[in-house]
C-alpha angles and dihedrals in degrees: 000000000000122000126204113191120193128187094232090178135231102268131058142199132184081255094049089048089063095047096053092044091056090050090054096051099043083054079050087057094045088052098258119135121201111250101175155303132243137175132246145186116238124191123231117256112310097006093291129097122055131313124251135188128236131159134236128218113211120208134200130205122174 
């Protein structure tokens, strides 16, 4: 099994919408399945800054 993890980001436009719906069906034509999304916490440059969230997609392909 092969994963394929992408930063999809925390806000989202119409525009934004599209573009993420395009992304999920060219890794269906590479033979990747979504498999989920979660969120995570990432620190600012360096480790300093403030924090901010964005959320991964995971993808499977067998």
């Amino acid at each position: 099994m092969q994963y394929k993890i992408e930063q999809i980001g925390a806000e989202f436009s119409d525009k934004a919408i599209n573009g993420l719906e395009s992304r999920f069906n060219k890794y269906a034509e590479q033979g990747y399945k979504f498999h989920s999304v979660f969120q995570v916490q990432k620190t600012g440059c360096l480790g300093i800054g403030a924090p901010s969230v964005t959320y991964l997609a995971v993808y499977v392909k067998e």
